[in-house]
C-alpha positions as CSV (number, residue, x, y, z in Angstrom):
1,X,43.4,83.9,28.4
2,X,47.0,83.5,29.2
3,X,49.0,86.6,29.5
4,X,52.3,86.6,27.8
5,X,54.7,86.2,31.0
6,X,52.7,82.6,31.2
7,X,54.0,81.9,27.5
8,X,57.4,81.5,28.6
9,X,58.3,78.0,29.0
10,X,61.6,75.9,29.5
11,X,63.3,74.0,26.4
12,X,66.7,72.2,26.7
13,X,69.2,73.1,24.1
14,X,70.1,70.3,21.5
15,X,74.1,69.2,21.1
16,X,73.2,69.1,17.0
17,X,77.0,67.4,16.4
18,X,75.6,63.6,17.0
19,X,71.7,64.2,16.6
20,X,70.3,62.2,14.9
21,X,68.2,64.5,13.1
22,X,71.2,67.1,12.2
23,X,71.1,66.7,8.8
24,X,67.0,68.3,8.8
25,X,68.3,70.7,10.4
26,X,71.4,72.2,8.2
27,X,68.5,71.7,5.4
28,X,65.9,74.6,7.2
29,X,68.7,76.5,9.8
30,X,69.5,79.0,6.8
31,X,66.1,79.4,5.2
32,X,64.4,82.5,6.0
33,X,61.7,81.7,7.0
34,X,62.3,77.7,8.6
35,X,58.8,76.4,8.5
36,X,57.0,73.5,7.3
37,X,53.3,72.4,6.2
38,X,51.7,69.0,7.1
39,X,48.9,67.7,5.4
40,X,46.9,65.2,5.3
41,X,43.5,63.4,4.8
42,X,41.8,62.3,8.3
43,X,38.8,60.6,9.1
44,X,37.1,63.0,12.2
45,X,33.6,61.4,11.9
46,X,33.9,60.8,15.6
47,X,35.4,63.7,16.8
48,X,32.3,66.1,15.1
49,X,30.1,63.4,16.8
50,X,32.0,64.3,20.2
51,X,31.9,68.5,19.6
52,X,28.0,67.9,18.5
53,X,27.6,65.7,21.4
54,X,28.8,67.9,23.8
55,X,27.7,71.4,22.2
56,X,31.4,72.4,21.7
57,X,32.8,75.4,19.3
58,X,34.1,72.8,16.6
59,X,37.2,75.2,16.2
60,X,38.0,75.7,19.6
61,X,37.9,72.3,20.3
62,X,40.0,71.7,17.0
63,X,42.2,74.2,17.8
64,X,42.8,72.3,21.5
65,X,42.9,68.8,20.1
66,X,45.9,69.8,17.4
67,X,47.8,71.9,19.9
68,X,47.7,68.6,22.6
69,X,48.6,66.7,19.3
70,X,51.4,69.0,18.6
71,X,52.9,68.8,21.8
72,X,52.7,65.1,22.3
73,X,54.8,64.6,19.3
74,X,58.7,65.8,20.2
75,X,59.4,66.4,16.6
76,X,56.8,69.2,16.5
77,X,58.5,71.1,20.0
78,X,61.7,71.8,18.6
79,X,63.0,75.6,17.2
80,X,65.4,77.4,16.3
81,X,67.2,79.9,19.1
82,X,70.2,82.0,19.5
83,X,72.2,79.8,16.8
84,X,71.1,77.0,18.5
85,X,68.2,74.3,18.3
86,X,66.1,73.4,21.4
87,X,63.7,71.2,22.4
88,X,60.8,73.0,24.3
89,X,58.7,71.4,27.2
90,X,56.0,72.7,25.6
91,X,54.7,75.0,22.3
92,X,51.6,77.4,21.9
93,X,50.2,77.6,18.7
94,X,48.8,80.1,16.5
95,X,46.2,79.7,14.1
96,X,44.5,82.7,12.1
């Protein structure tokens, strides 16, 4: 397991006054609580094949596949710090 201090990562800050996705975010930088939900219906047939296959935890190895997912996607890597929006090289999730 990774301690903390391995967490930290770089990000490069986001000049919002000509991005192209500015008006997203003076929609969610004044919520309290800026989150969002995704959902949707997807066929996985061959991914329980794979985890059966292989003798894998089937949430563990869900848990890896949607974090690579998450962090392929650059929409998915940006936040909300200091006033500012930034673009992190890379996110750890957190699922309960």
């Amino acid at each position: 397991m990774m301690s903390p201090s391995h967490w930290h990562n770089s990000y490069t800050v986001i000049d919002t006054s000509n991005w192209k996705r500015k008006l997203h975010c003076e929609i969610f930088r004044n919520a309290l609580q800026p989150h969002y939900n995704v959902c949707l219906e997807l066929d996985i047939s061959n991914f329980i094949r794979k985890v059966k296959e292989n003798k894998w935890s089937f949430s563990l190895a869900f848990i890896h596949t949607i974090t690579k997912c998450a962090n392929e996607m650059e929409e998915f890597r940006y936040r909300f710090s200091n006033d500012e929006v930034v673009l992190y090289e890379t996110i750890h999730t957190s699922f309960t």
